[in-house]
NUMAR-825626 format. One record per residue (C-alpha): x, y, z negated; residue number from 1; residue in one letter. Coordinates in nm, 2 decimals. Example, Ala and Ser with C-alpha at 12.3 -4.5 7.8 and 13.67 -1.06 7.14 Angstrom:
[atom [1.23,-0.45,-0.78],1,'A'],
[atom [1.37,-0.11,-0.71],2,'S'],
//
This chain:
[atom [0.00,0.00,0.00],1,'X'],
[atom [0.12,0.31,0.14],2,'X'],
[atom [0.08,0.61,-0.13],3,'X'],
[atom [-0.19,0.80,-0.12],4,'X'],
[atom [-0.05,1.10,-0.07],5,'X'],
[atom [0.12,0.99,0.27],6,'X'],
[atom [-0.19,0.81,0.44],7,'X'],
[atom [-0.38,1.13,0.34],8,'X'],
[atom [-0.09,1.28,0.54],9,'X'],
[atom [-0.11,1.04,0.86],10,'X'],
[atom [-0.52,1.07,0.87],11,'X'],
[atom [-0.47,1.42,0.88],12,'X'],
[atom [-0.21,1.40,1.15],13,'X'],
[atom [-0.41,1.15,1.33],14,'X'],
[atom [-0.72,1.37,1.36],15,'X'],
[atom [-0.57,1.68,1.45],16,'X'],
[atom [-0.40,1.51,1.76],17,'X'],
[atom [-0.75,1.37,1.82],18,'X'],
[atom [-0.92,1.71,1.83],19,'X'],
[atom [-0.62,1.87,2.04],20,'X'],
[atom [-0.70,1.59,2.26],21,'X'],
[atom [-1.06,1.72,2.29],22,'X'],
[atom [-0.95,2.08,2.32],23,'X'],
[atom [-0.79,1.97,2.64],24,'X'],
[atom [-1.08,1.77,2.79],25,'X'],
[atom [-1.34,2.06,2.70],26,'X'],
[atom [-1.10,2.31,2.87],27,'X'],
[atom [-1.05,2.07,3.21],28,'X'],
[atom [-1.47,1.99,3.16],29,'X'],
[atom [-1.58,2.36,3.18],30,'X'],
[atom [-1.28,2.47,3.42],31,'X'],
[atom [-1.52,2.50,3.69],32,'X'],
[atom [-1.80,2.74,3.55],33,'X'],
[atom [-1.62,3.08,3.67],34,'X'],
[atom [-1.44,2.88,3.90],35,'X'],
[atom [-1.74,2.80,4.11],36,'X'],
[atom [-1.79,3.11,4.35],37,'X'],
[atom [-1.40,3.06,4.41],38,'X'],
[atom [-1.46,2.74,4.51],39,'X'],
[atom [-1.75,2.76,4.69],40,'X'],
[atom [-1.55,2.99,4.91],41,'X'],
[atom [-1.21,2.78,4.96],42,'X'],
[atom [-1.46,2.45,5.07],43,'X'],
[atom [-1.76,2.66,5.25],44,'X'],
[atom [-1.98,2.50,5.06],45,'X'],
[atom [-2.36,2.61,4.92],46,'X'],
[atom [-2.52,2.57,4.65],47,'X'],
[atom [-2.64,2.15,4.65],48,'X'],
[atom [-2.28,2.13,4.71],49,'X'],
[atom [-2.12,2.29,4.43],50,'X'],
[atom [-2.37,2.14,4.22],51,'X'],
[atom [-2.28,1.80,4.33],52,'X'],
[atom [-1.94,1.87,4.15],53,'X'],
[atom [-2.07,1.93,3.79],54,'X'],
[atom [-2.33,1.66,3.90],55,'X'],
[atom [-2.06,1.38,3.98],56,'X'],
[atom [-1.86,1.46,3.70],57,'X'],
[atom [-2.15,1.44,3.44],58,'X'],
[atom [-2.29,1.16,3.62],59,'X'],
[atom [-1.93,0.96,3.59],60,'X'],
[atom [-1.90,1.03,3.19],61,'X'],
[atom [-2.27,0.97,3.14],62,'X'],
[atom [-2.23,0.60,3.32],63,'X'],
[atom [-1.92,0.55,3.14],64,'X'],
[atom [-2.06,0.62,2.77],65,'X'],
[atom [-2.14,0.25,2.71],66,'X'],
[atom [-1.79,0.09,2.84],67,'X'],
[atom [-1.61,0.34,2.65],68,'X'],
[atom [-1.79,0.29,2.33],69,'X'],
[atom [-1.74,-0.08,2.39],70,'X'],
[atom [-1.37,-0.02,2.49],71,'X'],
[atom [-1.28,0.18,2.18],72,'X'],
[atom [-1.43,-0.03,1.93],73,'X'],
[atom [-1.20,-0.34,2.08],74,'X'],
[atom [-0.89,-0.23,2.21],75,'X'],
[atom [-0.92,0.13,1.95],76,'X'],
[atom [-0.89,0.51,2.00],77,'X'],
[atom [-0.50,0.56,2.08],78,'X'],
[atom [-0.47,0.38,2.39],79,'X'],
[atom [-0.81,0.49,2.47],80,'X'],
[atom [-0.71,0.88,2.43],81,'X'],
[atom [-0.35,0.81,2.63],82,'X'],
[atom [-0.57,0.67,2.92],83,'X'],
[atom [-0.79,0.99,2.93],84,'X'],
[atom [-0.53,1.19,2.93],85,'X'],
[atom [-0.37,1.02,3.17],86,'X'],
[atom [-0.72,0.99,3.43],87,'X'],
[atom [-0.77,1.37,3.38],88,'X'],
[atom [-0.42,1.48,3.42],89,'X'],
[atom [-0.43,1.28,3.80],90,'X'],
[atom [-0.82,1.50,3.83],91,'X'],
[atom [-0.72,1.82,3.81],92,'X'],
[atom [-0.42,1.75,4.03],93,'X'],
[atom [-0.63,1.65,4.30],94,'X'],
[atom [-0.83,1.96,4.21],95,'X'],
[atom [-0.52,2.18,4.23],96,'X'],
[atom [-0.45,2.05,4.58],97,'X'],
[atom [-0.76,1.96,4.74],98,'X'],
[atom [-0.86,2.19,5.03],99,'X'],
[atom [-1.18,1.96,5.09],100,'X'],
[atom [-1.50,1.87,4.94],101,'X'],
[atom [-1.42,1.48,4.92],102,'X'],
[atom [-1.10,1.55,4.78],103,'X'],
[atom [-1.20,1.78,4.48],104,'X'],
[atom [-1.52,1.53,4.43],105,'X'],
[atom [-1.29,1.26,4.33],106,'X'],
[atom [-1.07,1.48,4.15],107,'X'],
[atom [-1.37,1.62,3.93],108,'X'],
[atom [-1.50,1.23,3.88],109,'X'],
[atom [-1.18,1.15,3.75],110,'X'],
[atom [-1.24,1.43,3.49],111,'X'],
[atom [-1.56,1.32,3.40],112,'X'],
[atom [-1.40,0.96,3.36],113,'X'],
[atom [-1.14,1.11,3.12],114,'X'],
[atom [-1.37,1.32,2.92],115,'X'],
[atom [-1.58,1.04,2.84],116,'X'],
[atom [-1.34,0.84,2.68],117,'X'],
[atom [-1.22,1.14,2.43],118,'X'],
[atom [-1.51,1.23,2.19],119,'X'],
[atom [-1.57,0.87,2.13],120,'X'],
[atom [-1.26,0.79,2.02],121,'X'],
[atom [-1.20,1.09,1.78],122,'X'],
[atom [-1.52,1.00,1.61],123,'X'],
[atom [-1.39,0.62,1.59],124,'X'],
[atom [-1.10,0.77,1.41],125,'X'],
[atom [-1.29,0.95,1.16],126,'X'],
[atom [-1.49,0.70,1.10],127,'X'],
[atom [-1.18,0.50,1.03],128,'X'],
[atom [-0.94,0.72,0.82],129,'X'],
[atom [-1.17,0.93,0.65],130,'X'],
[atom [-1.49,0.86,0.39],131,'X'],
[atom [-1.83,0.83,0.49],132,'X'],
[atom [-1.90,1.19,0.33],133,'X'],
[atom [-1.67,1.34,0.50],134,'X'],
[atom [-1.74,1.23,0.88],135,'X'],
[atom [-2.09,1.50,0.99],136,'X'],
[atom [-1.85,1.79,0.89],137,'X'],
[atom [-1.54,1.66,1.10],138,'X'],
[atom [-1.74,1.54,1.32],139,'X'],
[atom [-1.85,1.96,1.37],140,'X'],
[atom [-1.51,2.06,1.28],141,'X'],
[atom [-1.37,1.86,1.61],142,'X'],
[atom [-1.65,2.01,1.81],143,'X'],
[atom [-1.58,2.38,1.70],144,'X'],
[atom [-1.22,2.31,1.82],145,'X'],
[atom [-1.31,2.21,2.14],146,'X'],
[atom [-1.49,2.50,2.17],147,'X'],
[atom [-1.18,2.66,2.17],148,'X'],
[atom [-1.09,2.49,2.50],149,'X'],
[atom [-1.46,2.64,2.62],150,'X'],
[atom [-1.37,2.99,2.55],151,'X'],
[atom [-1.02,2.95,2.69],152,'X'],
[atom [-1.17,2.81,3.01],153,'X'],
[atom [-1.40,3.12,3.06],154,'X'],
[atom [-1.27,3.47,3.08],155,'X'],
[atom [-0.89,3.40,3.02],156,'X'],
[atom [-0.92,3.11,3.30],157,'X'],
[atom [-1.14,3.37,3.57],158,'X'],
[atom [-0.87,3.61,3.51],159,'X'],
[atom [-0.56,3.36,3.54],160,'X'],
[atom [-0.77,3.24,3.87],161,'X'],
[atom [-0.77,3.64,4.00],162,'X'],
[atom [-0.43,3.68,3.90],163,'X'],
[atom [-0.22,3.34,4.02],164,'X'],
[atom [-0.47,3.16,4.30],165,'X'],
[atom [-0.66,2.84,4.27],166,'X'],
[atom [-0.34,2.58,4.31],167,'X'],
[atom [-0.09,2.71,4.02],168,'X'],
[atom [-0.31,2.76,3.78],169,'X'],
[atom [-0.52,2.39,3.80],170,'X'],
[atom [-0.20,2.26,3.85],171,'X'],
[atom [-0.07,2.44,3.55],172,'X'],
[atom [-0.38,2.28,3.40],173,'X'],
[atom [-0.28,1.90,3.52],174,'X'],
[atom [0.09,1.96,3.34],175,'X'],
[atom [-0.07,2.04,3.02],176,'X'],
[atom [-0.28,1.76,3.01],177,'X'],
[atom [0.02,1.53,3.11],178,'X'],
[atom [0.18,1.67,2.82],179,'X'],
[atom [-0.09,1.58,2.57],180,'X'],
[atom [0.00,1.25,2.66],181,'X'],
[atom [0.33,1.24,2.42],182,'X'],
[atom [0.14,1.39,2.10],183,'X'],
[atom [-0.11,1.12,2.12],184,'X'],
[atom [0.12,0.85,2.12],185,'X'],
[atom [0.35,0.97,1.86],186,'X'],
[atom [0.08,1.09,1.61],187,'X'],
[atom [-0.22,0.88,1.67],188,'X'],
[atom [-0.24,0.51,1.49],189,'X'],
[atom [-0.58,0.36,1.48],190,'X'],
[atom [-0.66,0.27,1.18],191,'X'],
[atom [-0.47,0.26,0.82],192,'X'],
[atom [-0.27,0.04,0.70],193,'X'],
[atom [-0.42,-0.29,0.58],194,'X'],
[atom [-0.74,-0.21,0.74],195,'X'],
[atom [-0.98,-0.49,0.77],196,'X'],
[atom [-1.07,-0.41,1.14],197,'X'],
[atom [-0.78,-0.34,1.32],198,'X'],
[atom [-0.59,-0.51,1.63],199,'X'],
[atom [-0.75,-0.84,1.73],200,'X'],
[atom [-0.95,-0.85,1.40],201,'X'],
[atom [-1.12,-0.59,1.54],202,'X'],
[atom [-1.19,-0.75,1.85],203,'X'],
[atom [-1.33,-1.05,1.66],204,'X'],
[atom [-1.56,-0.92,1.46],205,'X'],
[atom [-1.68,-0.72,1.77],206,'X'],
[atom [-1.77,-1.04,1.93],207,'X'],
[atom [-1.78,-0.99,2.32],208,'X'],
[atom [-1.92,-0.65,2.50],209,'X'],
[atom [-2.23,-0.77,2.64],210,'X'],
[atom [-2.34,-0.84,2.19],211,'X'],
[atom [-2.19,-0.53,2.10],212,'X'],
[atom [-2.39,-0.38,2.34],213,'X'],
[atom [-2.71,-0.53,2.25],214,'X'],
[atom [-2.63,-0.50,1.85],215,'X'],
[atom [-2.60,-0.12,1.90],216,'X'],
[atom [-2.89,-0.07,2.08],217,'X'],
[atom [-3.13,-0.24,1.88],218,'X'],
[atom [-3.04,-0.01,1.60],219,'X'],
[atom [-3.34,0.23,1.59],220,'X'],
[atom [-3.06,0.47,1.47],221,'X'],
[atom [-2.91,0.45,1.82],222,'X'],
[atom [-3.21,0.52,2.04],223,'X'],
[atom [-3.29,0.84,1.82],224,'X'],
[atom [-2.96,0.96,1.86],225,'X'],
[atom [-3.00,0.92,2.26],226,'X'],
[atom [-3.34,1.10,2.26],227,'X'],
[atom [-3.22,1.37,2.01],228,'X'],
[atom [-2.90,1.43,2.23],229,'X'],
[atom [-3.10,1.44,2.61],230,'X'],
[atom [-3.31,1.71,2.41],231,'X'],
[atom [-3.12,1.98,2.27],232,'X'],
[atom [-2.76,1.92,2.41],233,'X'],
[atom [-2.81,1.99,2.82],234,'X'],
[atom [-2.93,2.34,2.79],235,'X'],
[atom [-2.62,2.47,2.69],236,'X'],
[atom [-2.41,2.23,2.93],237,'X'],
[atom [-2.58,2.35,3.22],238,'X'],
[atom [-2.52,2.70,3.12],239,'X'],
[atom [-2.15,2.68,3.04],240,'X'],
[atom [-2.04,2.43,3.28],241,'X'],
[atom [-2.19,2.63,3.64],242,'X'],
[atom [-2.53,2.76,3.62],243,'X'],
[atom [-2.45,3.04,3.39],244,'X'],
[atom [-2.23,3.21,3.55],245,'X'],
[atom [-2.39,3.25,3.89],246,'X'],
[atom [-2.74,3.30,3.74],247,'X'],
[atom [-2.54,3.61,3.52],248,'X'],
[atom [-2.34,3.79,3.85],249,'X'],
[atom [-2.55,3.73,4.14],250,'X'],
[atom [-2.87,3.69,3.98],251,'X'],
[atom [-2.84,3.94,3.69],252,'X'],
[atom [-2.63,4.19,3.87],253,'X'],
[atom [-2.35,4.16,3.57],254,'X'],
[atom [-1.98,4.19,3.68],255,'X'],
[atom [-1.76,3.90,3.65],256,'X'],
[atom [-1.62,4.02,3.32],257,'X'],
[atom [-1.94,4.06,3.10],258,'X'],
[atom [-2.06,3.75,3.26],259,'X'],
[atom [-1.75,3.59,3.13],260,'X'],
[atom [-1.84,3.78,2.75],261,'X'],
[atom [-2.20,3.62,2.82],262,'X'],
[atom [-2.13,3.23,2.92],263,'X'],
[atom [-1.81,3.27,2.58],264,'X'],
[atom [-2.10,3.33,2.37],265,'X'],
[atom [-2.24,2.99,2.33],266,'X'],
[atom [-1.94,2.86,2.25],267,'X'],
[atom [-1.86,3.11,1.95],268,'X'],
[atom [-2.19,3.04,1.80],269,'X'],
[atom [-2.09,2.64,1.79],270,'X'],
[atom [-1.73,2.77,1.65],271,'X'],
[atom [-1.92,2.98,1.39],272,'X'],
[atom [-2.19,2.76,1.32],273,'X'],
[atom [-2.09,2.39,1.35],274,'X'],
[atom [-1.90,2.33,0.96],275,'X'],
[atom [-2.25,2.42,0.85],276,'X'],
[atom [-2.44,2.20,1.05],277,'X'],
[atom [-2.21,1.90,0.93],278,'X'],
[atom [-2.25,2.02,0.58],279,'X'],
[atom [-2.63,2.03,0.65],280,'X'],
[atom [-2.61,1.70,0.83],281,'X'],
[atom [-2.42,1.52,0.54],282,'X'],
[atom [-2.60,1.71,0.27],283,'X'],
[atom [-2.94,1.74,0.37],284,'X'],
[atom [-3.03,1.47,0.66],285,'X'],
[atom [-3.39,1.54,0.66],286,'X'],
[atom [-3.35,1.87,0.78],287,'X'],
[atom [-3.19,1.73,1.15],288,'X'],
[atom [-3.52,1.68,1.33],289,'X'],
[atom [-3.71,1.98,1.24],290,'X'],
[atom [-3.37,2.14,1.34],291,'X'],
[atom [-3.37,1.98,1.61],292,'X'],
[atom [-3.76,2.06,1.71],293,'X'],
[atom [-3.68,2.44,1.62],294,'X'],
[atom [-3.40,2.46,1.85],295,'X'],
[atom [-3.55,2.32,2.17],296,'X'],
[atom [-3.85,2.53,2.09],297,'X'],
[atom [-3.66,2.86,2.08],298,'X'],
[atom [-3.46,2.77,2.36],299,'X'],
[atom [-3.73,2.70,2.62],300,'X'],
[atom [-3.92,3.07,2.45],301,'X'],
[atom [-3.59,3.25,2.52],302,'X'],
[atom [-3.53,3.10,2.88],303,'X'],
[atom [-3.90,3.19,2.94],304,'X'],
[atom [-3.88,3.53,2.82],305,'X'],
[atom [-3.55,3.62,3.01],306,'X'],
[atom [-3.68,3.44,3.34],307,'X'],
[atom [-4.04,3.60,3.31],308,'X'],
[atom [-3.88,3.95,3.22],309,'X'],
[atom [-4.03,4.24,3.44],310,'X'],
[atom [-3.84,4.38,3.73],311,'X'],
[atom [-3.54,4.25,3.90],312,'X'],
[atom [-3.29,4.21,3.54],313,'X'],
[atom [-3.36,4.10,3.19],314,'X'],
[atom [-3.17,4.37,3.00],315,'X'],
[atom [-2.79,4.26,2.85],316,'X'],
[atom [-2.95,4.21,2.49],317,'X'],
[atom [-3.17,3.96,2.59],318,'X'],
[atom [-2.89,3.76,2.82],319,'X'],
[atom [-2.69,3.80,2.46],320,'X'],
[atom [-2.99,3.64,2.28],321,'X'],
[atom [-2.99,3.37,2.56],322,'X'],
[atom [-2.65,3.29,2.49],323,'X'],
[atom [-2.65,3.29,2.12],324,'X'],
[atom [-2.97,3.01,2.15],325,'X'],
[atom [-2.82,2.83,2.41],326,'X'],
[atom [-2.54,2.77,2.16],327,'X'],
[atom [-2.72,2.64,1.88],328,'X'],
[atom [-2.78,2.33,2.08],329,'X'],
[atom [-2.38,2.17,2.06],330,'X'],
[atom [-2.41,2.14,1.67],331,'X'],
[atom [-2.76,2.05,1.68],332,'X'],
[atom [-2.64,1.77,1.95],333,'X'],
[atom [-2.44,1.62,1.69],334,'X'],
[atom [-2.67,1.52,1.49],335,'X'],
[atom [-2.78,1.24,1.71],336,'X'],
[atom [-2.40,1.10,1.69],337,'X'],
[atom [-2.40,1.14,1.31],338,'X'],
[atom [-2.74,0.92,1.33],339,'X'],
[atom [-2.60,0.68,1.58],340,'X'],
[atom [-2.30,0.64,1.36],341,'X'],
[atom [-2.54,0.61,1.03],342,'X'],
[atom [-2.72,0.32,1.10],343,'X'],
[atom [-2.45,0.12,1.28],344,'X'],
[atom [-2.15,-0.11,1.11],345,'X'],
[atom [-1.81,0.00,1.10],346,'X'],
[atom [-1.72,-0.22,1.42],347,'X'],
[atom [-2.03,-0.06,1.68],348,'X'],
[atom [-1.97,0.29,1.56],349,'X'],
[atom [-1.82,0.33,1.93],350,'X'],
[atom [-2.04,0.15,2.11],351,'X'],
[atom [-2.35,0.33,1.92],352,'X'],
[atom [-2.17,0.66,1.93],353,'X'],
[atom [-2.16,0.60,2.34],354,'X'],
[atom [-2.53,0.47,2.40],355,'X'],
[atom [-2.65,0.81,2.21],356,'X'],
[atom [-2.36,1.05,2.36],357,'X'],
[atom [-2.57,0.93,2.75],358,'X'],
[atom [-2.84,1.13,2.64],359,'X'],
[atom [-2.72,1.49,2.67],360,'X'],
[atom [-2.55,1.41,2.98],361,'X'],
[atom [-2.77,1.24,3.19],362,'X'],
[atom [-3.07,1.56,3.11],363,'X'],
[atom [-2.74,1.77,3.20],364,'X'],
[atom [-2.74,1.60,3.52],365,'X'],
[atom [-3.05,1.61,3.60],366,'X'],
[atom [-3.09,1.95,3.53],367,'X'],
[atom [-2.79,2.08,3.72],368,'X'],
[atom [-2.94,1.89,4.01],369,'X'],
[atom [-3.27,1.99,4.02],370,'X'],
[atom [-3.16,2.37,3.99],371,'X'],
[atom [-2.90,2.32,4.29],372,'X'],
[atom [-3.13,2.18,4.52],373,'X'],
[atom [-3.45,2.44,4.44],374,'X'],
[atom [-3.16,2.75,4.50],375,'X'],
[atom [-3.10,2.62,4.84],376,'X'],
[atom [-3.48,2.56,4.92],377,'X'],
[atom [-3.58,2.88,4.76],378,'X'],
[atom [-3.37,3.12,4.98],379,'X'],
[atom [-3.27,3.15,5.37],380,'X'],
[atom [-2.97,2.99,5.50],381,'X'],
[atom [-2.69,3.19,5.54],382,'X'],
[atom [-2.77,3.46,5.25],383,'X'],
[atom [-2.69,3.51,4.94],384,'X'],
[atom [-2.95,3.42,4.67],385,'X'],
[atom [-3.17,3.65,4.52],386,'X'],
[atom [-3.26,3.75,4.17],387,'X'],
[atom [-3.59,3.56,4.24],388,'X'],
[atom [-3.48,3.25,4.35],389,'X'],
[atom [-3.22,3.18,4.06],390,'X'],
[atom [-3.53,3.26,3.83],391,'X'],
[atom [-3.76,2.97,4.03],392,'X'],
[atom [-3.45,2.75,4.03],393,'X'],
[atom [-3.37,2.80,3.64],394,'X'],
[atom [-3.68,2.77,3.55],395,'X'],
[atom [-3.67,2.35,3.62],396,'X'],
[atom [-3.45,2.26,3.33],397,'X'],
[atom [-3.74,2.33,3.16],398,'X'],
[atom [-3.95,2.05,3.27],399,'X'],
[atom [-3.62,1.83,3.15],400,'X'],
[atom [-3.65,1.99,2.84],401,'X'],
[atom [-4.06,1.92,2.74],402,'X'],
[atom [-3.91,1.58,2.88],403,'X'],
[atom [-3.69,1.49,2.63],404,'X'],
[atom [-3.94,1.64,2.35],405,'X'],
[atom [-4.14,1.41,2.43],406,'X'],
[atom [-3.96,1.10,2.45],407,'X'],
[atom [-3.78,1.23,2.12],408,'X'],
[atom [-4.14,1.26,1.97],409,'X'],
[atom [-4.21,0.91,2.08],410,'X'],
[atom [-3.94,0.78,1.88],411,'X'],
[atom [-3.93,0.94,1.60],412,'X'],
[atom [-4.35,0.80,1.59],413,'X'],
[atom [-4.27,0.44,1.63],414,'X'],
[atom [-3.91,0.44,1.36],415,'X'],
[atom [-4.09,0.46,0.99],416,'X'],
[atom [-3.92,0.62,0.74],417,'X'],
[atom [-3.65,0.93,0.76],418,'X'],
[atom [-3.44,0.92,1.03],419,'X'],
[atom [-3.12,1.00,0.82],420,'X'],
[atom [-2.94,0.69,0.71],421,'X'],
[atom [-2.93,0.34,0.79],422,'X'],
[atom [-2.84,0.02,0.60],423,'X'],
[atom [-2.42,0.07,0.71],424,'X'],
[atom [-2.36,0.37,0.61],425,'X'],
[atom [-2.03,0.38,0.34],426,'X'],
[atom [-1.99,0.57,0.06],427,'X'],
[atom [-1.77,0.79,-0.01],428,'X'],
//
C-alpha cells in the first residue's frame, strides 16, 4: 500500500491530464463554429454542405458512444485517451491541408471519432481514483475546463484564422494535439494500485461487450440519462459548434467580433456555473429533473422570443440572454451522466456513461441537419441568406427539443421512485 498521501498525489495527476485531454478535444470539436464562413468559401460549398461537417462529426462520436464505453471499461482510460489523441491529431491534419469537401469530411469524422473516446474515459478515471462523493463535482469541474478549449476556439481562433490563414493555424492545431499524446502517457495510470478491477480483472468481470452492453442498458438509470441528455444538451451544441455564428453575423447583422463575445457566452456560464451544478447534483439529486424541465423550458421561450422578435434584429441584450440560456444546458447535461454512472456497477460505468452521452449528440445532429437543409430551401440559390430564413431554419431545433421532452417525460412516468441513485452507487 502506497501512502496516502502519494496516491492522493497520482489521482490528482491523473485527472488533471484527463481534463487537459478534454480541453484539447473541445478546442479541435468547436474549431469549426467561426471557421465555417472561411470554409465555406475555400470549398464553394452552401449551407447543406457545411452542415454535413458538424453533422458527420457528431454523427461519428454519437455511433461511437457505445464501443467506447465498452472499450474503456476493458482495455481502460490511458490507452483509450493516447488513441484519441492520436485519431484527432491525423483529423485536423487533414483539415489543415484539405482543399476539398471529401478531404476535410474525413478529416472532421476522425475528430468526431477522437472526441468520443475522451469524456468517457475521464469520467472512468474518476470513477476510479476518487470517492463516490466526490465524482458529480469533478465530473463539472472537467467540463468547466473544457470549456476553456470552447472559449479558446472562438474569438482568439477567428482572429488567429484572420491573422495566419486556414493551413498554419489547424495545422498548429494537429501539433498540439500530437503533443498531448506524451502527458497522457507519462501521467495517466488507470486505476490505483491494488485495485480490484484493473488489467485483465477488469476485463473478466466485464464479461464480453455484447453483456456489457445489455447490462447497461437495462439499467433504468441509463435510459434516463440518454433521454435527459437528447433534451437539454443539443441546444447549446448546435449554437456553439456552427449555427450560432452565422445565425449572429448574417442573420443578426453583428460583426464577427461581437458574434464571437456572443457564441463565448455559453461557455462562461458552464465555466461559472458547472462546480455548483455538481455540488447540486451530489447534494441534492432530486433537484436534477425539475432542473432539467426548467432549462428546456426557458430555452425554447428565449429562442421563441428572439426568433419572433419584431423587425429584422432581436436587439444585442436579448442575443446575450440567448446565450447565457443556451449555456445552462452543458451542466444540466451532466446530470444524465452522473445518473448513468449512479445506478451502474463500477465495471459498466463506461459503457453506461456512453449509451447516455448518444443522447445529446444524436438531437445535436439532427438539429444541425434539419436547420441546414430548411436555410437552403428557404432562400434562392446563389444569395446570401436573409434574416428571415435563418429565423424559419432556427426555428426546427425546436421540434427536436418538445421531442426529447417528451420521450424524457415518458421515462421518468414508467421508472418509480426518484431518479437519483441506484443500487451501485459507493460511498464515500
Amino acid at each position: 500500500m502506497e501512502p496516502v498521501a502519494q496516491a492522493l498525489g497520482r489521482a490528482w495527476v491523473a485527472w488533471a491530464a484527463g481534463a487537459l485531454a478534454y480541453v484539447i478535444a473541445i478546442f479541435n470539436r468547436g474549431s469549426l463554429g467561426v471557421a465555417g464562413p472561411m470554409a465555406a468559401d475555400r470549398l464553394g460549398i452552401d449551407a447543406t454542405a457545411l452542415a454535413t461537417f458538424s453533422a458527420v462529426q457528431l454523427a461519428v462520436f454519437a455511433a461511437t458512444q457505445i464501443p467506447v464505453g465498452l472499450f474503456v471499461d476493458r482495455y481502460g482510460p490511458r490507452k483509450m485517451l493516447t488513441t484519441s489523441l492520436s485519431v484527432m491529431a491525423a483529423g485536423q491534419t487533414m483539415v489543415a491541408v484539405g482543399e476539398d469537401f471529401p478531404t476535410v469530411l474525413i478529416g472532421r469524422a476522425l475528430l468526431g471519432c477522437g472526441d468520443a473516446m475522451v469524456m468517457i474515459s475521464v469520467l472512468r478515471l474518476i470513477a476510479a481514483w476518487f470517492p463516490a462523493a466526490r465524482t458529480p463535482v469533478l465530473a463539472q469541474v472537467t467540463i468547466v475546463a473544457g470549456s476553456a478549449g470552447g472559449l479558446a476556439a472562438a474569438s482568439p481562433l477567428s482572429a488567429a484564422l484572420r491573422a495566419f490563414g486556414w493551413e498554419p493555424v489547424f495545422s498548429s492545431i494537429a501539433l498540439m494535439t500530437a503533443c498531448m499524446i506524451a502527458v497522457v502517457r507519462l501521467a495517466v495510470h488507470d486505476t490505483p494500485p491494488g485495485s480490484p478491477l484493473s488489467g485483465p480483472r477488469a476485463a473478466a468481470a466485464g464479461g464480453t461487450l455484447r453483456t456489457g452492453l445489455a447490462e447497461a442498458w437495462r439499467q433504468p438509470t441509463t435510459q434516463l440519462g440518454l433521454w435527459l441528455m437528447f433534451t437539454v444538451h443539443f441546444p447549446v451544441q448546435v449554437f456553439v459548434l456552427l449555427w450560432g455564428f452565422p445565425f449572429l453575423t448574417q442573420g443578426q447583422g453583428l460583426s464577427e467580433t461581437t458574434a464571437g463575445y456572443v457564441t463565448a457566452v455559453p461557455l462562461v456560464m458552464t465555466m461559472a456555473l458547472g462546480p455548483v451544478f455538481g455540488v447540486i447534483s451530489g447534494r441534492r439529486p432530486h433537484w436534477r429533473m425539475p432542473m432539467v424541465l426548467g432549462i428546456a423550458a426557458a430555452t425554447t421561450l428565449t429562442w421563441a422570443m428572439v426568433l419572433l422578435w419584431p423587425g429584422a434584429q432581436a436587439p444585442l441584450p436579448a442575443l446575450f440572454l440567448l446565450a447565457m440560456i443556451l449555456g445552462l444546458g452543458n451542466p444540466a447535461a451532466a446530470f444524465g451522466l452522473d445518473i448513468a454512472r449512479a445506478g451502474s456497477p463500477p465495471h459498466r460505468v463506461g459503457a453506461a456513461s456512453g449509451i447516455a452521452n448518444i443522447g445529446g449528440y444524436a438531437a445535436a445532429l439532427l438539429a444541425v441537419m434539419l436547420i441546414g437543409v430548411t436555410l437552403d430551401h428557404t432562400h434562392a440559390p446563389s444569395t446570401d441568406p436573409s434574416p428571415a430564413d435563418f429565423r424559419i431554419a432556427l426555428a426546427t431545433q425546436i421540434l427536436v427539443q418538445l421531442l426529447g421532452a417528451g420521450l424524457l417525460l415518458r421515462r421518468m412516468h414508467r421508472r418509480p421512485g426518484p431518479p437519483a441513485e441506484g443500487p451501485h452507487r459507493r460511498s464515500a
